[in-house]
SEGUDREN-515828 format. One line per 4 residues: number of its first residue (from 1); their letters; for each residue y, x, z of C-alpha. Coordinates in nm, 3 decimals. Layout:
N
NUM = A = Y,X,Z; ...
! end
This chain:
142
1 = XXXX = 9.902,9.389,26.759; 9.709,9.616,26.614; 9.324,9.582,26.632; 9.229,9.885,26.454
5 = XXXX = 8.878,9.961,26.236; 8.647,9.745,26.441; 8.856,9.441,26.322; 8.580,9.370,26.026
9 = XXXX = 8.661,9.387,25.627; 8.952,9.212,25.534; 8.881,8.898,25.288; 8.921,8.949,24.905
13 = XXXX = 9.227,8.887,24.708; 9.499,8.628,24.834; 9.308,8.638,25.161; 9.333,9.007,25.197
17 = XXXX = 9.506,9.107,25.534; 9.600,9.466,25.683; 9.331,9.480,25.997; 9.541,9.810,26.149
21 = XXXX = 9.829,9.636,26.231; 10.097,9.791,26.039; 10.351,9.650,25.841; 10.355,9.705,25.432
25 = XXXX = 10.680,9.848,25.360; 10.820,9.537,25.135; 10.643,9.168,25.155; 10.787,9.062,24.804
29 = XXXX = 10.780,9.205,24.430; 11.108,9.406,24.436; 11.204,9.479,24.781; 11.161,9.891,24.724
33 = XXXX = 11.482,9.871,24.427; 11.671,9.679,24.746; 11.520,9.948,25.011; 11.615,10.247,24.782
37 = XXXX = 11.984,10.084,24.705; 12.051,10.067,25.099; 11.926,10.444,25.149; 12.179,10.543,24.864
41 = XXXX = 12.411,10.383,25.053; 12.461,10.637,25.293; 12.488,11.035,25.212; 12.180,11.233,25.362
45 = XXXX = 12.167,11.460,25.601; 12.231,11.823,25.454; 11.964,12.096,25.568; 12.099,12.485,25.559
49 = XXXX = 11.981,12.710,25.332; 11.610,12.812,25.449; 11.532,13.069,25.171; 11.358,13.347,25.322
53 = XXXX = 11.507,13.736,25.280; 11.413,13.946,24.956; 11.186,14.193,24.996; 11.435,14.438,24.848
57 = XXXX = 11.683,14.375,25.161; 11.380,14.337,25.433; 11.308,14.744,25.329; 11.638,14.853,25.333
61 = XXXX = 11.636,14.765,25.752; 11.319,14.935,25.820; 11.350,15.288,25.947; 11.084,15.496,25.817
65 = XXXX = 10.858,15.642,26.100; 10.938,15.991,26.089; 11.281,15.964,26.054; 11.528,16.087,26.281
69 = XXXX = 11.601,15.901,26.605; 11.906,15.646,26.579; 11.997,15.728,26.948; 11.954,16.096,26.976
73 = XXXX = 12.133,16.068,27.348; 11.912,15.823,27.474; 11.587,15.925,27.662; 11.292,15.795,27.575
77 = XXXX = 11.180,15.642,27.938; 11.485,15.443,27.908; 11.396,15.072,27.986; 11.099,15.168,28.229
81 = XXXX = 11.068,15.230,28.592; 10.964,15.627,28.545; 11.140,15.906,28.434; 11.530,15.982,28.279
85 = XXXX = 11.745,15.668,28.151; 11.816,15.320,28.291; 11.529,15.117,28.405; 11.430,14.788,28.387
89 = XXXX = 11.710,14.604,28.538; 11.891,14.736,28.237; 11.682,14.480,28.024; 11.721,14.208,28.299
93 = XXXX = 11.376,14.270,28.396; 11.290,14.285,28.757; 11.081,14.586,28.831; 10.706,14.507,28.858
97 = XXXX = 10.598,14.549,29.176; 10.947,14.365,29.347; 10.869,13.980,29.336; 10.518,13.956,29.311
101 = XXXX = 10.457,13.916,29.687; 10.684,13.628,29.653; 10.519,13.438,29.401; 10.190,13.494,29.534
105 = XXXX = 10.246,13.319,29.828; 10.430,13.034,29.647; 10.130,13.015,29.411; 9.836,13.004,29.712
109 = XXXX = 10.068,12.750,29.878; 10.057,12.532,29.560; 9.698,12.558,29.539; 9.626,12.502,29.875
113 = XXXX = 9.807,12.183,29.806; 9.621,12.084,29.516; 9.266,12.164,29.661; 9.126,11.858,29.799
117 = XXXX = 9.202,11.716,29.425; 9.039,12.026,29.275; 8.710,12.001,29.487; 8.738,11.621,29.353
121 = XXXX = 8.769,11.708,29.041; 8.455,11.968,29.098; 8.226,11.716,29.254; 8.245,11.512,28.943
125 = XXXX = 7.939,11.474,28.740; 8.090,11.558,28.371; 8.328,11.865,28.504; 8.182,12.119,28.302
129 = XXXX = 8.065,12.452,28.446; 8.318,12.672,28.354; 8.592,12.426,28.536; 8.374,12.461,28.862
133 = XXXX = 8.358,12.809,28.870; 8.740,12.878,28.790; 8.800,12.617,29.109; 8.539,12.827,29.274
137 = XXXX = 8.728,13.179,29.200; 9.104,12.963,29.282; 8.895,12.846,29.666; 8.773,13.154,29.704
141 = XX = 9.132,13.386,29.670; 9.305,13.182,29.897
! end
């Protein structure tokens, strides 16, 4: 059990004892050769190669800014709710504006769950200013 720094100093020499609680990692003269025999027992694990790219082959994928565009055919609004192209249900977006009445109502509903514990939480003597007003803003939206 460990009984951590307020334990005292530990007694000199032969009566020295570990106060943390943690175990040495060998009790007798020799036990690491024994430890480091039954680790070589059994082949490691193999990590993949983790070398990062050269720089050399990093530059060779960058397009340069005013070059000419890869996908001459493809408007530029493509991927936004406005203008020519696909929009954003081509990225497996959801448009913006679809949705959001949903989750605010789920979100309100959660808080209005959560409020008596909030205004708790508020009422307490160390909750720190900041935490009272964000309840405050979170009471006042519902």
């Amino acid at each position: 059990m460990a009984r951590g720094p307020m334990a005292g100093a530990s007694g000199p020499g032969k009566f020295a004892k570990r106060t943390d609680g943690l175990s040495a990692p060998s009790q007798y003269y020799g036990e690491g050769v024994e430890t480091a025999a039954i680790k070589g027992g059994a082949p490691m694990a193999k990590t993949p190669d983790v070398r990062g790219a050269r720089a050399s082959d990093v530059r060779a994928s960058v397009t340069p800014l005013f070059a000419d565009s890869q996908r001459p055919d493809e408007p530029v609004t493509a991927g936004i709710a406005m203008g020519e192209g696909p929009g954003p249900e081509a990225l497996g977006m959801r448009p913006q504006q679809q949705g959001m009445e949903e989750d605010d109502i789920r979100f309100r509903a959660a808080i209005k769950d959560y409020m008596p514990v909030l205004a708790y939480i508020s009422s307490l003597p160390n909750t720190s200013p900041e935490t009272r007003k964000v309840i405050r803003q979170l009471r006042d939206n519902l």
